[in-house]
DSSP file (Angstrom, degrees, kcal/mol; ACC not computed):
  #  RESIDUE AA STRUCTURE BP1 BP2  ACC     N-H-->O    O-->H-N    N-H-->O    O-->H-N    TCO  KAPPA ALPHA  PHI   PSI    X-CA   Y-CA   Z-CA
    1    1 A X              0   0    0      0, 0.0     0, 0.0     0, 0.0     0, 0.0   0.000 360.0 360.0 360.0 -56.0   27.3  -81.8   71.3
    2    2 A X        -     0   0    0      2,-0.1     3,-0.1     3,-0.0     0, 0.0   0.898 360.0-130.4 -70.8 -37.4   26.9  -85.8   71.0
    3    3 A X        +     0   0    0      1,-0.2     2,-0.3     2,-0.0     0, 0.0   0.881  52.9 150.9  60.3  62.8   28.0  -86.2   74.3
    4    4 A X        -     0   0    0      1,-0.0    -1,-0.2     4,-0.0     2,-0.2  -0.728  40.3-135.7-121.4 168.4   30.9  -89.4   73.4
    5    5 A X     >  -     0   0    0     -2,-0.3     4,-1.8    -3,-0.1     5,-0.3  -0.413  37.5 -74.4-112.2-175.4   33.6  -89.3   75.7
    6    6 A X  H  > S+     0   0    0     -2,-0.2     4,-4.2     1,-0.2     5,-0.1   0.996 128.2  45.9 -43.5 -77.9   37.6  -89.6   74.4
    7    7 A X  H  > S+     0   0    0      2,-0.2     4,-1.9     1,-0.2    -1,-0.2   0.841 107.3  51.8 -54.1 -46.9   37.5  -93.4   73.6
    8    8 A X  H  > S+     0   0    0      2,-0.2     4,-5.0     3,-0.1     5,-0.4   0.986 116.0  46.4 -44.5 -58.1   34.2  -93.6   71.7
    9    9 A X  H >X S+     0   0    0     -4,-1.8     4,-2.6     1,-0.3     3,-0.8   0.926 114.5  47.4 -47.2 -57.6   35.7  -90.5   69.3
   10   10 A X  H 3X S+     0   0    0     -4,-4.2     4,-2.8     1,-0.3    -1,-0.3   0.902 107.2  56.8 -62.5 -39.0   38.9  -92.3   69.1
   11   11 A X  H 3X S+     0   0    0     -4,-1.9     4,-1.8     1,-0.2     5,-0.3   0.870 109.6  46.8 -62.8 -31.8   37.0  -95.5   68.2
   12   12 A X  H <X S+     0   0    0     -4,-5.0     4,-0.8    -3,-0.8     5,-0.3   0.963 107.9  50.6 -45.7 -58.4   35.4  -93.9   65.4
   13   13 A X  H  X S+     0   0    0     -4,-2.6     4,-1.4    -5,-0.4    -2,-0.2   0.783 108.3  56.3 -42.9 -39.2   38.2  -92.3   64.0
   14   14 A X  H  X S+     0   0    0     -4,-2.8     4,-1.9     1,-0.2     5,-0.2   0.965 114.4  38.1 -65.8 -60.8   39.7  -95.8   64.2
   15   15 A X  H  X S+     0   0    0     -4,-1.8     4,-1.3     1,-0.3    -1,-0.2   0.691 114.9  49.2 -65.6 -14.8   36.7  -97.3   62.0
   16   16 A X  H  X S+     0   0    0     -4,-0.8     4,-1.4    -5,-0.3     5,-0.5   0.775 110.8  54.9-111.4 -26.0   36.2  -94.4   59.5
   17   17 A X  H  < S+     0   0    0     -4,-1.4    -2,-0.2    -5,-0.3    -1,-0.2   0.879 121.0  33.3 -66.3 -22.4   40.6  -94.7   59.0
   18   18 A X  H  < S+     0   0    0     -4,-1.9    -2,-0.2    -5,-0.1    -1,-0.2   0.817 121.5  50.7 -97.9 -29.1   40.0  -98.6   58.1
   19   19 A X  H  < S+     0   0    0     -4,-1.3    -2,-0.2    -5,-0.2    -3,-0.1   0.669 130.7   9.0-103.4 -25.3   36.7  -97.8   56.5
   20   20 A X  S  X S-     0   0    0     -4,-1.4     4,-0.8     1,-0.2    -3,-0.1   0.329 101.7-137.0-135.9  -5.7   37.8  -94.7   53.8
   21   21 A X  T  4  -     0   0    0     -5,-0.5     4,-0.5     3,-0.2    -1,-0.2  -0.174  26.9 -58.8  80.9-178.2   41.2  -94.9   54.2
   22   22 A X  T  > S+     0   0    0      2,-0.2     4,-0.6     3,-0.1     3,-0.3   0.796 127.8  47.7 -69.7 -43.2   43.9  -92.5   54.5
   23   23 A X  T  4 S+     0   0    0      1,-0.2     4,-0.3     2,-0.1     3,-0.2   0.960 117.7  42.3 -42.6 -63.5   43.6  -90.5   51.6
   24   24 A X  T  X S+     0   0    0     -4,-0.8     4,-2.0     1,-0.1    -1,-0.2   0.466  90.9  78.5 -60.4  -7.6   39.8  -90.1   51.9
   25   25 A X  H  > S+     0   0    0     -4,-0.5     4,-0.7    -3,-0.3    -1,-0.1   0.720  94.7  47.8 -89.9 -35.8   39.5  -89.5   55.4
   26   26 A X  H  X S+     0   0    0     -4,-0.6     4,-0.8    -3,-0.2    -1,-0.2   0.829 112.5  60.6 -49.9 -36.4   40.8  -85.1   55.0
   27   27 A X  H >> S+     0   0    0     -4,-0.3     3,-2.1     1,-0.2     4,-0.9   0.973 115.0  27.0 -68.7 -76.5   38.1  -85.4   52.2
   28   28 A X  H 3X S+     0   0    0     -4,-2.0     4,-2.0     1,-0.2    -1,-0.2   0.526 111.0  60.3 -21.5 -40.8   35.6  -86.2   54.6
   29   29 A X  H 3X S+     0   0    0     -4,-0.7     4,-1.0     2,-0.2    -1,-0.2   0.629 113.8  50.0 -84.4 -21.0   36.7  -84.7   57.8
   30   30 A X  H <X S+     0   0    0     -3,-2.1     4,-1.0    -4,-0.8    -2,-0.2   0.606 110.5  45.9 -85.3 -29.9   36.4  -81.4   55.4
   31   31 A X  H  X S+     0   0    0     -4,-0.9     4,-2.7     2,-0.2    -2,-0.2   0.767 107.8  50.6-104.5 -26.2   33.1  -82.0   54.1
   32   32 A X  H  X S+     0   0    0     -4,-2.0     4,-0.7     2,-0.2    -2,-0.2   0.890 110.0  59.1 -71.8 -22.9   31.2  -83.0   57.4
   33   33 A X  H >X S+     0   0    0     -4,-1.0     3,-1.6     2,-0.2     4,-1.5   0.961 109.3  45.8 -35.3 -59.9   33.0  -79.5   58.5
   34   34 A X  H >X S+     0   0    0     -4,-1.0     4,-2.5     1,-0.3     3,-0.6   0.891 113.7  48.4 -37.7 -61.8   31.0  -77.8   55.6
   35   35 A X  H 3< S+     0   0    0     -4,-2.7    -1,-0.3     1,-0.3    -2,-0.2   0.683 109.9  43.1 -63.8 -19.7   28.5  -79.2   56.4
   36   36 A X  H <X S+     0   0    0     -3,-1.6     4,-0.7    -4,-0.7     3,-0.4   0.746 116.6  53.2 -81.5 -44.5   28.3  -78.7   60.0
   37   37 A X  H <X S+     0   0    0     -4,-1.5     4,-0.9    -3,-0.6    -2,-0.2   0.643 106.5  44.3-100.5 -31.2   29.2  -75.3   59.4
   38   38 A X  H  < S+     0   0    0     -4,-2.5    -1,-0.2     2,-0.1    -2,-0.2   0.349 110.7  62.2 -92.0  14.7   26.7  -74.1   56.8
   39   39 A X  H  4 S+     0   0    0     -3,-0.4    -2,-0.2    -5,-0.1    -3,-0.1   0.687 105.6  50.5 -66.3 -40.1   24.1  -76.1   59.2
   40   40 A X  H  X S+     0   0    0     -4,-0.7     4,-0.5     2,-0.2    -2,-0.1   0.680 105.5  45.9  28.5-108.5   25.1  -73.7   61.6
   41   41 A X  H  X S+     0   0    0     -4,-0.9     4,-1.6     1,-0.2    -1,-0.1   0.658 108.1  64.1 -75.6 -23.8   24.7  -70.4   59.8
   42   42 A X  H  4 S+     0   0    0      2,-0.2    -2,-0.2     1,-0.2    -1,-0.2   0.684 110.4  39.7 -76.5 -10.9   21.1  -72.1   58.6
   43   43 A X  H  > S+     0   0    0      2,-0.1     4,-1.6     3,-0.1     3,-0.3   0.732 114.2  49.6-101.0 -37.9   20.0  -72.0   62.4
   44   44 A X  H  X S+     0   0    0     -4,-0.5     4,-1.2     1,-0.2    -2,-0.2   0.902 108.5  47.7 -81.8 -30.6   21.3  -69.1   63.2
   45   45 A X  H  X S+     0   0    0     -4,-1.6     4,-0.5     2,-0.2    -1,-0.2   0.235 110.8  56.9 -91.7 -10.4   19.9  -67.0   60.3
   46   46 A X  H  > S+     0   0    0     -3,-0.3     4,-2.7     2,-0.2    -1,-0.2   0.499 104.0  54.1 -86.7 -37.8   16.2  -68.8   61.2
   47   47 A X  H  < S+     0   0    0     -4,-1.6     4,-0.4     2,-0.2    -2,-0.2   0.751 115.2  41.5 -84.9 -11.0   16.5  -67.4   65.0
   48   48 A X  H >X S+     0   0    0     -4,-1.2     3,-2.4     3,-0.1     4,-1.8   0.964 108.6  54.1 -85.6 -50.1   17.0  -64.0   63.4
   49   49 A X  H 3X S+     0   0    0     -4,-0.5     4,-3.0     1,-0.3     3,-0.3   0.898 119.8  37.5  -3.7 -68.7   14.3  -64.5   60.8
   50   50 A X  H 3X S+     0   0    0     -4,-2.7     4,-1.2     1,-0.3    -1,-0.3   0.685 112.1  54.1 -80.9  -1.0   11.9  -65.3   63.9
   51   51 A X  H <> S+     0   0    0     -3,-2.4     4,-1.9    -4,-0.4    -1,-0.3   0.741 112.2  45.8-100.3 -28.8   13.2  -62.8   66.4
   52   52 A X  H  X S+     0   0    0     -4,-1.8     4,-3.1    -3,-0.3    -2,-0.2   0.880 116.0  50.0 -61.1 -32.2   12.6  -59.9   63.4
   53   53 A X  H  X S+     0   0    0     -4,-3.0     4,-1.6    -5,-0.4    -2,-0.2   0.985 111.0  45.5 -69.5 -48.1    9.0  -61.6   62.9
   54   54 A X  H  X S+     0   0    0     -4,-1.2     4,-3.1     1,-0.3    -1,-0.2   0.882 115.4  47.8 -75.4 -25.4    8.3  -61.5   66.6
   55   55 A X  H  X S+     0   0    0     -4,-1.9     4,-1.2     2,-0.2     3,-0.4   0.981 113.1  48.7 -73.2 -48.3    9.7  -57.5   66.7
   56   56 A X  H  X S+     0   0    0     -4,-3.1     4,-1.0    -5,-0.3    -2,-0.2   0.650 110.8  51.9 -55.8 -21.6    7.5  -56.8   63.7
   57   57 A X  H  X S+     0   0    0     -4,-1.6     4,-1.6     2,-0.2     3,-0.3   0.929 107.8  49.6 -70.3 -76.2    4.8  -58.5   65.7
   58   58 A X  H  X S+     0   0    0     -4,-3.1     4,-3.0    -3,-0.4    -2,-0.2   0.788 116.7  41.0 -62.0 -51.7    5.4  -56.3   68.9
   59   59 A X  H  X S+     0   0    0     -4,-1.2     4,-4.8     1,-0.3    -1,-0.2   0.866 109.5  57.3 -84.0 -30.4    5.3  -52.8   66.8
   60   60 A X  H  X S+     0   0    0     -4,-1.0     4,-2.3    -3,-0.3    -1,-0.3   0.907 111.8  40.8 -25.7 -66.5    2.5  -53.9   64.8
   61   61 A X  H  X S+     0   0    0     -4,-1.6     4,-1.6     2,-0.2     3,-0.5   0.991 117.9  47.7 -42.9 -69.7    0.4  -54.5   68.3
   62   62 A X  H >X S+     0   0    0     -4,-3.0     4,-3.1     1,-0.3     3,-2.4   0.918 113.3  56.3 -45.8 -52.7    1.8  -51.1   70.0
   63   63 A X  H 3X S+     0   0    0     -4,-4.8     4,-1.1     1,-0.3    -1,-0.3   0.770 107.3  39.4 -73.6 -29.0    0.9  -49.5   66.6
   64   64 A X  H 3X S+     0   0    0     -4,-2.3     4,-5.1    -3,-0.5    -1,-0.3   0.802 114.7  60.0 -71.5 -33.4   -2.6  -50.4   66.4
   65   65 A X  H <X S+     0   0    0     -3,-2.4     4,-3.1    -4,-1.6    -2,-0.2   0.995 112.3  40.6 -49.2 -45.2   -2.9  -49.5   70.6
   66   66 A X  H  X S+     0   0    0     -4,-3.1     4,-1.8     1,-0.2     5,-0.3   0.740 115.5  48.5 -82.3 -11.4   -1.8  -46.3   69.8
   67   67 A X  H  X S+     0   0    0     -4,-1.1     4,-2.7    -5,-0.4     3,-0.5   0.982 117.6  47.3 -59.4 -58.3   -4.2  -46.2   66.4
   68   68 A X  H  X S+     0   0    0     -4,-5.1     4,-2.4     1,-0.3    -2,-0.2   0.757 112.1  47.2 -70.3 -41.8   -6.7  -47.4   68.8
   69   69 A X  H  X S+     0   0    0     -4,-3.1     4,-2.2    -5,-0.2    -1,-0.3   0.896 113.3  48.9 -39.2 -59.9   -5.7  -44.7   71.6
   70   70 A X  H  X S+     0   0    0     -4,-1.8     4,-4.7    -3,-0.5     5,-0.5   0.885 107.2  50.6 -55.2 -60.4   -5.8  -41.9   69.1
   71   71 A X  H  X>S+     0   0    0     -4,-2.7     4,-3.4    -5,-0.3     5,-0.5   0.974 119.3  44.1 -57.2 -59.9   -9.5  -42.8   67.4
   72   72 A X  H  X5S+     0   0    0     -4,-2.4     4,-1.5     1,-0.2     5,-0.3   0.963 114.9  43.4 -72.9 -35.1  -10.8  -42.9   71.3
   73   73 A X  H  X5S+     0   0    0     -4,-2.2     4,-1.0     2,-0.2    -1,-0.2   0.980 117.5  49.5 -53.5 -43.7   -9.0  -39.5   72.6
   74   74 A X  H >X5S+     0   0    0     -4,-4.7     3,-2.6     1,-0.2     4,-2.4   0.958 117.2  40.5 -53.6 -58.4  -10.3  -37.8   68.9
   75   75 A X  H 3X5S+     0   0    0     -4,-3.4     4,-2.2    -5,-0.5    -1,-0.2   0.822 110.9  59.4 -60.6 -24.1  -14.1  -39.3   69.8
   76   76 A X  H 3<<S+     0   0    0     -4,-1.5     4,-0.4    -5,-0.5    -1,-0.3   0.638 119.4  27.2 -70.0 -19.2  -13.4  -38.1   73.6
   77   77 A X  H <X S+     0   0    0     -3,-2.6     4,-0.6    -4,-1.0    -2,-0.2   0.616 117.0  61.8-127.9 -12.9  -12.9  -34.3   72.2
   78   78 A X  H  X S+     0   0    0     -4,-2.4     4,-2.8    -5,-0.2     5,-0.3   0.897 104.1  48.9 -68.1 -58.8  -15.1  -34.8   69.3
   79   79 A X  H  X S+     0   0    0     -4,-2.2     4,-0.8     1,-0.2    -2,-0.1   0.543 108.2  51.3 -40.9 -26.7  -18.2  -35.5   71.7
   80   80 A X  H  > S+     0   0    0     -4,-0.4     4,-2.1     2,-0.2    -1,-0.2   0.879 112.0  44.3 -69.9 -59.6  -17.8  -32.5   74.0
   81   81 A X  H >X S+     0   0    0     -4,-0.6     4,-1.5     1,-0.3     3,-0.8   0.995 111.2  55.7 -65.0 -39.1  -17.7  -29.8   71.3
   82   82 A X  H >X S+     0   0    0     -4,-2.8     4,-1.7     2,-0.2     3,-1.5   0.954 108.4  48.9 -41.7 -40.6  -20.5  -31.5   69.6
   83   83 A X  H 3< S+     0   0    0     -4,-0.8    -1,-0.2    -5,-0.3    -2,-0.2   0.817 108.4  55.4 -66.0 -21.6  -22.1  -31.1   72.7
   84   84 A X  H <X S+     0   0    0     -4,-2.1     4,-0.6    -3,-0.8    -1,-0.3   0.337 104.2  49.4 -42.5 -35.1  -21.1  -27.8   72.7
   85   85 A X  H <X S+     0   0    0     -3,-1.5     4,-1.6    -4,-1.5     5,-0.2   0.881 108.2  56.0 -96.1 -69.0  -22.5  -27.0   69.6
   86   86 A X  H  < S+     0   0    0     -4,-1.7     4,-0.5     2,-0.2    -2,-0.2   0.457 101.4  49.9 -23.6 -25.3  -25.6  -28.3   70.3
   87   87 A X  H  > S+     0   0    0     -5,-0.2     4,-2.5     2,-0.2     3,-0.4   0.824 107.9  58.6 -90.6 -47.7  -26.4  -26.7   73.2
   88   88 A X  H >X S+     0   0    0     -4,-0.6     4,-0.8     1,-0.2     2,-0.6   0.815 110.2  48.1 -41.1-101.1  -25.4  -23.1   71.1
   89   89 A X  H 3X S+     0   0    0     -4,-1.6     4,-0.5     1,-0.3    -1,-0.2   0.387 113.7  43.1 -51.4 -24.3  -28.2  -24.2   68.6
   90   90 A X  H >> S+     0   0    0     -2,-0.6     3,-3.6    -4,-0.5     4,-1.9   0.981 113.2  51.8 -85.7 -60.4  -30.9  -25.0   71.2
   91   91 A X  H << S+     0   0    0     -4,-2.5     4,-0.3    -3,-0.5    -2,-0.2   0.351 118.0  44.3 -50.9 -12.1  -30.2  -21.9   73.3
   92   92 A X  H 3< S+     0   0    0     -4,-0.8    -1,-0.3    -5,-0.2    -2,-0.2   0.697 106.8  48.2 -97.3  -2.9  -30.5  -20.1   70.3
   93   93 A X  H XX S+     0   0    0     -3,-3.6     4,-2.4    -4,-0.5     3,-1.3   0.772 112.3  56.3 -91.6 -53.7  -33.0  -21.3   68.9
   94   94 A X  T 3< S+     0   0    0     -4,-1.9    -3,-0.2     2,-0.3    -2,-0.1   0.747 105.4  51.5 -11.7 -71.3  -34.6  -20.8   72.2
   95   95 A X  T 34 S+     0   0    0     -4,-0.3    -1,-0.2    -5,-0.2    -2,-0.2   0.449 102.9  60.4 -69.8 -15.9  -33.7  -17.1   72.3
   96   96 A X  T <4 S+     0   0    0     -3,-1.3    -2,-0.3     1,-0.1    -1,-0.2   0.791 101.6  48.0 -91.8 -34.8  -35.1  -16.6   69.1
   97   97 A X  S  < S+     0   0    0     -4,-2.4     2,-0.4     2,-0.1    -2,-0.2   0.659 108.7  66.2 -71.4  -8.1  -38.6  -17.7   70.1
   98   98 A X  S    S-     0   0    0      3,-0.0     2,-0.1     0, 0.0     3,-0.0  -0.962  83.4-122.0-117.3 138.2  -38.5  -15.2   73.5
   99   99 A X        -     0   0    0     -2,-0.4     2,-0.5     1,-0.1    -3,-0.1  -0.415  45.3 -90.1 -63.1 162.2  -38.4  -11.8   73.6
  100  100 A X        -     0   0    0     -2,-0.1     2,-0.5    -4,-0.1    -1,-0.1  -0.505  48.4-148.4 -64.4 117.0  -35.2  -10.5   75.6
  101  101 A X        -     0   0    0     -2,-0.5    -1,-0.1     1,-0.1    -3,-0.0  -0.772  21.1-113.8 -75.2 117.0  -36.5  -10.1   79.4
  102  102 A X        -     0   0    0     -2,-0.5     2,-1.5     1,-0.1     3,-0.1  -0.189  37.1-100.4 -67.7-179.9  -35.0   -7.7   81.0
  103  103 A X        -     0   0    0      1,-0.2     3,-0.4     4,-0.1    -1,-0.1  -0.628  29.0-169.7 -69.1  86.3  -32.6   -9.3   84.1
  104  104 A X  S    S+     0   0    0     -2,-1.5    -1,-0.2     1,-0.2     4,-0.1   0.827  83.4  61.9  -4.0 -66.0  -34.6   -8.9   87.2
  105  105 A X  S    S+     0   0    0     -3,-0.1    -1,-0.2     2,-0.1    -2,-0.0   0.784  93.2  68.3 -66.1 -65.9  -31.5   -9.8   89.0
  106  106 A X  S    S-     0   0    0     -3,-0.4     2,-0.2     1,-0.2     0, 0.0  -0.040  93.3-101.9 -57.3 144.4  -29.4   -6.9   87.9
  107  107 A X        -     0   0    0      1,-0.1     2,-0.2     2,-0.0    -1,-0.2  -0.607  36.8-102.0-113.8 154.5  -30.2   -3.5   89.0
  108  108 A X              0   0    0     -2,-0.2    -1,-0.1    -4,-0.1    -4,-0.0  -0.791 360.0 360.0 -17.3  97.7  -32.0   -0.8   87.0
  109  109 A X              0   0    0     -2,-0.2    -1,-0.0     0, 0.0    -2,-0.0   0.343 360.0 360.0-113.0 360.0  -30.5    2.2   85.2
C-alpha cells in the first residue's frame, strides 16, 4: 500500500514502541485499524454510490431513446392515415360535385 520494505516497517515499530510505549502501542495499533477499516468501507460504498448513478444514467438515456422512438414510430403511422383521411374527404367531396359517369371501361348491360 506504502510501498516500505521489512526494515523501514520494523524501524517504525521500533520508534512508535519508544515513542507511546508498550501499553499504548495495542491502543493505537487498534485505532489506526478502525480507522483504516472504516476508510475502506467509505470508498467502497462511494464506488457503489457512482456505479448506481452511472446505471441510473444509462436507463435514463435508453428510456428517453425509446420515448423518443415511440413519439417518431406514432407520427410515422399518424401521418399516413391522416393522409388517408384526407384523400377520403377530397374524393368525396369531389364525387359530390360530379354526377356518377357511367364506366366507359366496363361493358354495358
Amino acid at each position: 500500500m506504502f510501498n516500505i520494505g521489512f526494515s523501514e516497517a520494523l524501524l517504525i515499530f521500533l520508534v512508535a514502541l519508544v515513542v507511546l510505549g508498550p501499553e499504548r502501542l495495542p491502543e493505537v495499533g487498534r485505532f489506526l485499524a478502525k480507522i483504516t477499516l472504516e476508510f475502506k468501507k467509505a470508498v467502497d460504498e462511494l464506488k457503489k454510490e457512482l456505479e448506481i448513478e452511472e446505471v441510473e444514467r444509462d436507463i435514463k438515456e435508453a428510456k428517453d431513446e425509446l420515448e423518443q422512438l415511440v413519439k417518431e414510430t406514432k407520427e410515422g403511422l399518424d401521418n399516413p392515415l391522416k393522409l388517408l383521411e384526407e384523400f377520403k374527404e377530397e374524393n368525396k367531396k369531389s364525387a359530390e360535385g360530379h354526377p356518377k359517369e357511367p364506366n366507359k371501361d366496363l361493358p354495358q348491360q
